[in-house]
C-alpha positions as a printed NumPy array, in Angstrom:
array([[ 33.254,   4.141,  -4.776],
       [ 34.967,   6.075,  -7.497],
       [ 37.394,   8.861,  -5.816],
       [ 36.541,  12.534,  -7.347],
       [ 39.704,  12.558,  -9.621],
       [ 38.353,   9.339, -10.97 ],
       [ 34.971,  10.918, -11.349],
       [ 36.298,  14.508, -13.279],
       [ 38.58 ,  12.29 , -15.458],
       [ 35.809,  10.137, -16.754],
       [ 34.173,  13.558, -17.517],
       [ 35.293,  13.319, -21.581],
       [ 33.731,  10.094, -22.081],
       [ 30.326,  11.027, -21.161],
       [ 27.463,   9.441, -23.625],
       [ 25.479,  12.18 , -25.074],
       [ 23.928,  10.097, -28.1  ],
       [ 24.711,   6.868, -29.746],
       [ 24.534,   6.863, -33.429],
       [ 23.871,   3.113, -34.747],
       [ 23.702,   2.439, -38.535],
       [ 21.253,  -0.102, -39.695],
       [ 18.43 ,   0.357, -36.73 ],
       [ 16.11 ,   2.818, -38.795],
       [ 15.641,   6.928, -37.571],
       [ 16.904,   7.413, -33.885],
       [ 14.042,   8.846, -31.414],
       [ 15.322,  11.502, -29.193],
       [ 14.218,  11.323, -25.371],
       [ 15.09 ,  13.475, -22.574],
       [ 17.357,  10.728, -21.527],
       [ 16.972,   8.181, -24.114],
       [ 17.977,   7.402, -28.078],
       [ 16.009,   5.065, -28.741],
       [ 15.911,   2.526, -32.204],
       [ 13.398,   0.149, -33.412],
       [ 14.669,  -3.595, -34.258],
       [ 11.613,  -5.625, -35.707],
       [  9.383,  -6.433, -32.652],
       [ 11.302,  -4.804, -30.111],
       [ 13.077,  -1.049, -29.328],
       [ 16.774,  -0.721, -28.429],
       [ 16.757,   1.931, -25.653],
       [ 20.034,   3.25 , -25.342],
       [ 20.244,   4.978, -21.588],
       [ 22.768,   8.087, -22.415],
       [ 24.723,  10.219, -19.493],
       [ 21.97 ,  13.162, -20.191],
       [ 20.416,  15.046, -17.239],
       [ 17.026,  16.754, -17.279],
       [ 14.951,  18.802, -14.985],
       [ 12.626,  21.124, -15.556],
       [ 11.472,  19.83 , -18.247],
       [ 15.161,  20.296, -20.437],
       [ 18.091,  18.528, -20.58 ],
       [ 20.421,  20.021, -18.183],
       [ 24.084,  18.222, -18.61 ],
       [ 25.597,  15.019, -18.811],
       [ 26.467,  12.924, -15.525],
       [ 29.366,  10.178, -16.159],
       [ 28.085,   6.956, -15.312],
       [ 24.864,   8.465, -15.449],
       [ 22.889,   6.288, -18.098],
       [ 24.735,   2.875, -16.977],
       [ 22.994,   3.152, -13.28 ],
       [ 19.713,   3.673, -14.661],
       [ 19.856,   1.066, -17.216],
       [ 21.144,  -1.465, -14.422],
       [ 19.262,  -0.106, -11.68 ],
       [ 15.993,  -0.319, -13.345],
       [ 16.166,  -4.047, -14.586],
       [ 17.29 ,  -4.761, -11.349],
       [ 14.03 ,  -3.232, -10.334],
       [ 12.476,  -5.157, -13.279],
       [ 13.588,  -8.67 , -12.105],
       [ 12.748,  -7.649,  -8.169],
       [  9.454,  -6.515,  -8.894],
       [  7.804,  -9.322, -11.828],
       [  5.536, -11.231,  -9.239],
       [  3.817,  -8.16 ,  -8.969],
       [  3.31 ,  -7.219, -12.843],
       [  5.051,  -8.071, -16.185],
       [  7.15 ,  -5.732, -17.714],
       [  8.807,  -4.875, -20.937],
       [ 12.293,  -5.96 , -20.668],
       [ 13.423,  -8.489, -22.767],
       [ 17.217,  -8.515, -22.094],
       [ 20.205,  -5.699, -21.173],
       [ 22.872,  -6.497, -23.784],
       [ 25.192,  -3.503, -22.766],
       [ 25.332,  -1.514, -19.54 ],
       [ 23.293,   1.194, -21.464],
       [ 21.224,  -0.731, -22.815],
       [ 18.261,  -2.39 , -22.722],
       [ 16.314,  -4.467, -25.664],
       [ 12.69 ,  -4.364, -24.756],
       [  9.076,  -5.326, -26.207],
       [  7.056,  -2.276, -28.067],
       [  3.839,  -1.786, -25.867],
       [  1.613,   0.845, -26.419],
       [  1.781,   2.976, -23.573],
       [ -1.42 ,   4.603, -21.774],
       [ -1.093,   8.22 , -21.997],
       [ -1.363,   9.157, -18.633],
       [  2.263,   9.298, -16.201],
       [  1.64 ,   7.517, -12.806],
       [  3.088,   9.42 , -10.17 ],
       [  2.842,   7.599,  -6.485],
       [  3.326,   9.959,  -3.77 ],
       [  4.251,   8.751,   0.182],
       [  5.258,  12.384,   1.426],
       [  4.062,  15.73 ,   0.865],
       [  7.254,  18.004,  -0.343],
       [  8.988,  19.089,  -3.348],
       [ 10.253,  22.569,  -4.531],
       [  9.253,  23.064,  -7.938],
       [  5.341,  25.059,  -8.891],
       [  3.79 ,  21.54 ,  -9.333],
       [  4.813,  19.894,  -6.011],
       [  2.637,  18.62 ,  -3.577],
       [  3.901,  20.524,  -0.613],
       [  4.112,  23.829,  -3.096],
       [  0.078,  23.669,  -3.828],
       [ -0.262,  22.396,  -0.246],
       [  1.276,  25.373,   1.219],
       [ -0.56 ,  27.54 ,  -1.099],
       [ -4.127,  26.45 ,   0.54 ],
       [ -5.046,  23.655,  -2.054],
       [ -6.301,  20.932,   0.294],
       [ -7.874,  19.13 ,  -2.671],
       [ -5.201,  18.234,  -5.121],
       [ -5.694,  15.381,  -7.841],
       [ -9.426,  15.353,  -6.548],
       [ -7.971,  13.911,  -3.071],
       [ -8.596,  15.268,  -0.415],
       [ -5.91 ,  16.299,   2.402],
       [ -6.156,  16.758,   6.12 ],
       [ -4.986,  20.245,   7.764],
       [ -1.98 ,  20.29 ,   9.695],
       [  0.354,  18.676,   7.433],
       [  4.359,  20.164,   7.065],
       [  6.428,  19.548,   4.537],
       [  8.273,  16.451,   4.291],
       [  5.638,  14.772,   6.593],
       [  4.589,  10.681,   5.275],
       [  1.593,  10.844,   3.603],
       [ -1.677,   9.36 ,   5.505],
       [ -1.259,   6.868,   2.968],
       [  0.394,   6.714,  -0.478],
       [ -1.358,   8.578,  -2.934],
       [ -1.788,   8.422,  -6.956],
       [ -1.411,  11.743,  -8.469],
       [ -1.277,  11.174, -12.528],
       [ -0.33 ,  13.551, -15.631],
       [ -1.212,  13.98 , -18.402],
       [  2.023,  13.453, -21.14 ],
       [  2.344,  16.605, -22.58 ],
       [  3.927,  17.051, -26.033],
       [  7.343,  18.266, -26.725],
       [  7.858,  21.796, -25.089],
       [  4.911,  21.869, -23.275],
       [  4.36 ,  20.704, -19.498],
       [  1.95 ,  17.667, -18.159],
       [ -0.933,  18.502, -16.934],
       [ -2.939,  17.47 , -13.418],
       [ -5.74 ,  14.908, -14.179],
       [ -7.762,  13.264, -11.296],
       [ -8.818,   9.04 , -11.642],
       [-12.1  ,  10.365, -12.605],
       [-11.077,  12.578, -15.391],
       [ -8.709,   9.779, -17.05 ],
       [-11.752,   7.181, -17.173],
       [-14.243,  10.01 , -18.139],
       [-11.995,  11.297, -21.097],
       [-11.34 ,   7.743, -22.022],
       [ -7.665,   8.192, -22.109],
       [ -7.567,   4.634, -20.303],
       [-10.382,   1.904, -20.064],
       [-12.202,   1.834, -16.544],
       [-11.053,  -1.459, -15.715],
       [ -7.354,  -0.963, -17.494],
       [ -6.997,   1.859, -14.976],
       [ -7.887,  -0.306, -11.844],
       [ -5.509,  -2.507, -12.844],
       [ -3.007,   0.475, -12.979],
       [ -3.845,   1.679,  -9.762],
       [ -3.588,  -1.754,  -8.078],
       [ -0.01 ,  -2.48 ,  -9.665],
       [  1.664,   1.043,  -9.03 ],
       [  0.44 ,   0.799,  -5.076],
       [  1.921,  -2.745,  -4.836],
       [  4.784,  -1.422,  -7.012],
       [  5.421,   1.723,  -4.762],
       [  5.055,  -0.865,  -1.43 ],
       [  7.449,  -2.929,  -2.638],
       [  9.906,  -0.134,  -3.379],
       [  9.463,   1.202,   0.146],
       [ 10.118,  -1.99 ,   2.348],
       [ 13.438,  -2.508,  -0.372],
       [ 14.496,   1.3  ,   0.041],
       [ 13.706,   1.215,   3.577],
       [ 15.857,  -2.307,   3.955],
       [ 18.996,  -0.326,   2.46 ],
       [ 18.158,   3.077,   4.41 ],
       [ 16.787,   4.891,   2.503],
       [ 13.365,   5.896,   1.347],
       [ 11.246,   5.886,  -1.15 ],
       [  9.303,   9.387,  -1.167],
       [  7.562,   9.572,  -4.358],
       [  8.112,   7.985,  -7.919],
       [  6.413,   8.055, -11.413],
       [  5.825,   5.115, -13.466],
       [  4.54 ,   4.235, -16.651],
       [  2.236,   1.841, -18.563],
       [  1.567,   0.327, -21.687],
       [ -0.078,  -2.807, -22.984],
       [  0.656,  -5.256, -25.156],
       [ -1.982,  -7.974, -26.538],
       [ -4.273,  -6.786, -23.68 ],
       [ -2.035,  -7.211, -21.149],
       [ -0.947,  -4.38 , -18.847],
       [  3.045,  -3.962, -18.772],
       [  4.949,  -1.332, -16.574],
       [  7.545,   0.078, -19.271],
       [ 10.235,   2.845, -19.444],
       [ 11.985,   2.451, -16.148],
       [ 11.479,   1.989, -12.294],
       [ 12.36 ,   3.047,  -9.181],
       [ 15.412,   5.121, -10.392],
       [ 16.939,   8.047,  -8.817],
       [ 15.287,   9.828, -12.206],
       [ 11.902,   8.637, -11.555],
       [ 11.922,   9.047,  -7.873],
       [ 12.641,  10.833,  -5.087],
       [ 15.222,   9.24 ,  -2.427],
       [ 16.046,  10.268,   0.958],
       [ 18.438,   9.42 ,   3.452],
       [ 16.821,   7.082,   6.164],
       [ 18.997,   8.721,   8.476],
       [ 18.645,  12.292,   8.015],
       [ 15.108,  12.779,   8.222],
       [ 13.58 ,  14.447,  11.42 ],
       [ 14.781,  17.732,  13.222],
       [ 14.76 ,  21.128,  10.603],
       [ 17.213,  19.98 ,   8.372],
       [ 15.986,  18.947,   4.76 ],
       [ 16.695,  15.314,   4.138],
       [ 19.492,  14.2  ,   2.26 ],
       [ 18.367,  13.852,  -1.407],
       [ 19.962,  10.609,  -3.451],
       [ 17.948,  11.803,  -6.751],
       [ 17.816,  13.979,  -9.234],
       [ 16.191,  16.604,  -6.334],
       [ 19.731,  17.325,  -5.113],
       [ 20.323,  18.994,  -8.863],
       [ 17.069,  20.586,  -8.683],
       [ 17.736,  21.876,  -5.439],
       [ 21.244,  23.661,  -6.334],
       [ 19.342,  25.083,  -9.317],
       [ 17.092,  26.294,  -6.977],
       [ 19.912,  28.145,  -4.994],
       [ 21.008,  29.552,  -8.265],
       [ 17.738,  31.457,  -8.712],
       [ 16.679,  29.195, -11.106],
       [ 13.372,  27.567, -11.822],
       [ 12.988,  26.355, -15.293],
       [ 12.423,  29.917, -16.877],
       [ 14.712,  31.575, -19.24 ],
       [ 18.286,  30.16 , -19.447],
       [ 20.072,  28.334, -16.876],
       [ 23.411,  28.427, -15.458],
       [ 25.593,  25.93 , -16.386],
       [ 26.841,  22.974, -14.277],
       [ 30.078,  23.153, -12.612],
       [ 32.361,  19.964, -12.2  ],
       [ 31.966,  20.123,  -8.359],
       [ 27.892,  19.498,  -9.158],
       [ 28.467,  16.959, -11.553],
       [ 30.361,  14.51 , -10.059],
       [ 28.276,  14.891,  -6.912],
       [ 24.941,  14.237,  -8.413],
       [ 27.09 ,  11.287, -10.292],
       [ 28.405,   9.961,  -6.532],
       [ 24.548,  10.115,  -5.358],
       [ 23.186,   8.433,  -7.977],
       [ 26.397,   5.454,  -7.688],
       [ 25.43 ,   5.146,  -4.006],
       [ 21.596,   4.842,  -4.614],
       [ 22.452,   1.671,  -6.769],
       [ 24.772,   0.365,  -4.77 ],
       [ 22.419,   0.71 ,  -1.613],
       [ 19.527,  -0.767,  -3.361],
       [ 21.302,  -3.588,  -4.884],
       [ 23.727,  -4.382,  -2.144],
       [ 26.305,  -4.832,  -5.607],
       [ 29.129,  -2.934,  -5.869],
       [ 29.03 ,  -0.598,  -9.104],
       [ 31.666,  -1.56 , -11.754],
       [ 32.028,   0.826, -14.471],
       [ 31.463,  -0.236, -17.905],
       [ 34.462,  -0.172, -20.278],
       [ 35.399,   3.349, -21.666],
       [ 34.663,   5.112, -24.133],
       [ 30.946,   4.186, -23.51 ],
       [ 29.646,   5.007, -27.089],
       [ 32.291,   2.424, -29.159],
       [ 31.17 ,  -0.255, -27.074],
       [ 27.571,  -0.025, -27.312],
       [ 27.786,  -0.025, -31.012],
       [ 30.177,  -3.462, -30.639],
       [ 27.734,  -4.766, -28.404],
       [ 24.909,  -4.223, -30.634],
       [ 26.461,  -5.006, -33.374],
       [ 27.04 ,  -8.275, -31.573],
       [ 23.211,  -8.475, -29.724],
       [ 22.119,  -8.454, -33.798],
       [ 23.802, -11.049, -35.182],
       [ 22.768, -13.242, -32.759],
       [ 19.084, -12.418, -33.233],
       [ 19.096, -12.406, -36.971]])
């Protein structure tokens, strides 16, 4: 693990975008710049941060665990269904195959707690005992397990605006996604979110909640974007839940969470990150990898943005 000067002196070569020359417009994500190469999109995993719903900072290291972590996740998790990945020619990036993703966000849910307006322990404490059309027992306190893991989907809401609940019902009834598309969906994200429990669980830690995302491609149902990263779901330290204490957060939640402190909950404009934050959320998100993975992170070569333009550059030629 990287001491904290080595963390504050990496600080300047945080990736904030990659410009490539030859690749078409760029696509901004929250996270992502992403390009598209004939049959397939280069999706370049940058050091941004973002939570509620804007991009917060930049983490060092940041985009190289997700991009890692998730195809790790990809190659772990294939028996169960395909996915989009075609090959990780840089530590940032990934080279995948263009699906057309199902507008609907998949968000799997094995504990009841959360701090933001949309959270499932917020609405719970509030009285809703019938959230996502599913209904919950009395008696429940937050960061309880679940009865049993639940799908709660979104809608994807466009730029500047925020997703929106939706229950099974609706999605089919709306015909956002095909009746038997969606059973497929459901059946894949609980085997998905099973499999990321008994792996989190192996390497203490678990697996609260998560969101994934779909697509299809000639008919056949692909989970795309990423999986089972401390972005996309919610970690907790095996050992520190129980008693009153909050568990220990190895996700994005801890950054929420200090925002939260702050006084600040997505509305008007927020304070900025100090270095002491930074390379903490960067150390949590390190540690989730490296718990996960049992693999010891190695940095990739600095500064970041050069080499993913040589390794591109590289990735290209041999594909032409």
């Amino acid at each position: 693990m990287l001491s904290k000067q080595q963390w504050l002196a990496a600080l300047p070569n945080r990736v904030s975008t990659v410009d490539l020359a030859g690749y078409g417009p760029k696509q901004h994500g929250k996270v992502r710049d992403i390009y598209q190469n004939g049959d397939s999109l280069v999706l370049i995993t940058t050091d941004r941060i973002s939570a509620f719903d804007r991009v917060l900072g930049l983490i060092p290291y940041k985009g190289q665990v997700l991009n890692q972590l998730s195809a790790w996740w990809f190659e772990q998790t294939r028996d169960i269904v395909a996915n989009h990945l075609i090959r990780v020619p840089d530590p940032n990036v990934s080279i995948v195959r263009i699906a057309q993703p199902l507008p609907v966000e998949v968000v799997v849910r094995g504990y009841i707690t959360g701090v933001t307006s949309t959270s499932l322990w917020t609405m719970y404490a509030k009285g809703e005992r019938k959230p996502y059309g599913i209904t919950l027992p009395d008696g429940l306190h937050k960061n309880d397990p679940l009865p049993t893991p639940l799908i709660t989907p979104t809608t994807k809401a466009e730029a500047g605006a925020h997703d929106e609940q939706i229950t099974a019902a609706a999605i089919v009834e709306r015909g956002l996604v095909q009746p038997e598309i969606w059973a497929q969906v459901e059946t894949a994200a609980l085997a998905l979110f099973a499999r990321g429990q008994a792996v989190a669980q192996r390497a203490g830690l678990l697996l609260v909640d998560t969101k994934y995302e779909f697509g299809l491609l000639d008919g056949q149902l692909l989970v795309i974007d990423e999986i089972h990263t401390p972005d996309s779901s919610r970690y907790w330290s095996a050992a520190s839940v129980g008693g009153d204490q909050e568990p220990d957060n190895f996700d994005k939640e801890y950054l929420r969470k200090w925002y939260a402190a702050q006084g600040y909950r997505g509305d008007g404009d927020p304070p900025p990150l100090i270095d002491e934050v930074i390379v903490e959320v960067a150390r949590r998100y390190m540690t989730t990898y490296e718990q996960l993975t049992g693999q010891t992170f190695v940095p990739g070569e600095q500064p970041a943005a050069a080499r993913i333009v040589r390794a591109l550059a590289s990735d290209k030629l041999v594909i032409s």
